[in-house]
C-alpha positions as CSV (number, residue, x, y, z in Angstrom):
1,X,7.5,44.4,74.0
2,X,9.4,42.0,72.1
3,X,7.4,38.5,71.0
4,X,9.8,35.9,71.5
5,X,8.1,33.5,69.3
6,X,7.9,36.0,66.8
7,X,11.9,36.1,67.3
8,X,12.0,31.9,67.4
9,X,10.1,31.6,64.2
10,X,12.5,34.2,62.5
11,X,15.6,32.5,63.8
12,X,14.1,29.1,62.8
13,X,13.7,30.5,58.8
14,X,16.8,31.9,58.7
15,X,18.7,28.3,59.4
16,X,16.3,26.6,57.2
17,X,17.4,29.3,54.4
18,X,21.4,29.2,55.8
19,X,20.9,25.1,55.6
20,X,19.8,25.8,51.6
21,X,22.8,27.8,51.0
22,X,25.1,25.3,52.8
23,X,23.8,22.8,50.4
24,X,24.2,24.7,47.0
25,X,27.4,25.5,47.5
26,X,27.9,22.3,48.8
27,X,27.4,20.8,45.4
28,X,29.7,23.5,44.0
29,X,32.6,22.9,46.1
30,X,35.4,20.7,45.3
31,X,37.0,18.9,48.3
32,X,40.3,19.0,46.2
33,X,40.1,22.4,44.6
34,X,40.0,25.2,47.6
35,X,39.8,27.9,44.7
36,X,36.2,26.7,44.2
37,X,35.4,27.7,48.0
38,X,36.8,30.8,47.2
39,X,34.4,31.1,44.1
40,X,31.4,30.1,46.1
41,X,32.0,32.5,48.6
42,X,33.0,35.6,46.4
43,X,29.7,35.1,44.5
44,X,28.1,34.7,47.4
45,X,29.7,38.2,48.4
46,X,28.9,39.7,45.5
47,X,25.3,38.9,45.2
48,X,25.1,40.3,49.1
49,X,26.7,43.3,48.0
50,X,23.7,43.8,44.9
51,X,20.8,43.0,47.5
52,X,22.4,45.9,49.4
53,X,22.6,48.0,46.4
54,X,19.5,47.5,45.3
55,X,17.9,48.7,48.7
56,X,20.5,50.9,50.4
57,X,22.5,54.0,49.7
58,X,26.3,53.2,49.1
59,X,27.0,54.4,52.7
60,X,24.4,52.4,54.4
61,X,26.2,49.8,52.3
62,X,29.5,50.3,53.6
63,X,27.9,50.9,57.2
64,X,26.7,47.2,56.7
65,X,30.1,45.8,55.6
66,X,32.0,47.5,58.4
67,X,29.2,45.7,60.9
68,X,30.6,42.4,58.9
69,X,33.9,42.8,59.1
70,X,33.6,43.5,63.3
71,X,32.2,40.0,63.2
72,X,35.1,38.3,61.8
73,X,36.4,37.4,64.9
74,X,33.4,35.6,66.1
75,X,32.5,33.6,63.3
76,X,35.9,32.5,62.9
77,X,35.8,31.7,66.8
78,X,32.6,30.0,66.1
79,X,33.5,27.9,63.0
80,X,37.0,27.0,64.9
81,X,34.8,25.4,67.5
82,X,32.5,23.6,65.2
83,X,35.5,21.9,63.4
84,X,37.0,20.8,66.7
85,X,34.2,18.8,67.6
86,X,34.4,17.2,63.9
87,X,35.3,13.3,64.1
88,X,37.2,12.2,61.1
89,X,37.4,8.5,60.2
């Protein structure tokens, strides 16, 4: 049986860590240079990539970044929506 608040308290961490992220890169982004998004989000690639390494076999690996790249199309979707409903002033 699956414990819901078992689920909750799991879904509430990983924000709390995402919201951490969000704010170190945050202080590493330039909002005049876009190549430093691009930086931020390569080494964030690439430090995914060595957590997988260190824990999975190159195909589980890849397995995982095929799963990633089927989610493009929703987290794009997703992020589209969230900067719609962004006021700017």
């Amino acid at each position: 049986m699956i414990d819901m608040d078992m689920i909750e308290k799991a879904d509430e961490i990983m924000r709390a860590f995402q919201k951490e992220v969000y704010e170190l890169c945050e202080k590493n982004i330039s909002p005049t240079e876009v190549t430093t998004s691009y930086m931020v989000a390569g080494i964030l690639m690439k430090t995914a990539v060595e957590i997988y390494v260190s824990t999975l076999d190159e195909q589980a690996v890849m397995k995982v970044l095929d799963a990633v790249r089927d989610t493009v199309p929703l987290v794009a979707e997703k992020m589209q929506r969230e900067f719609s409903e962004v006021t700017y002033h």
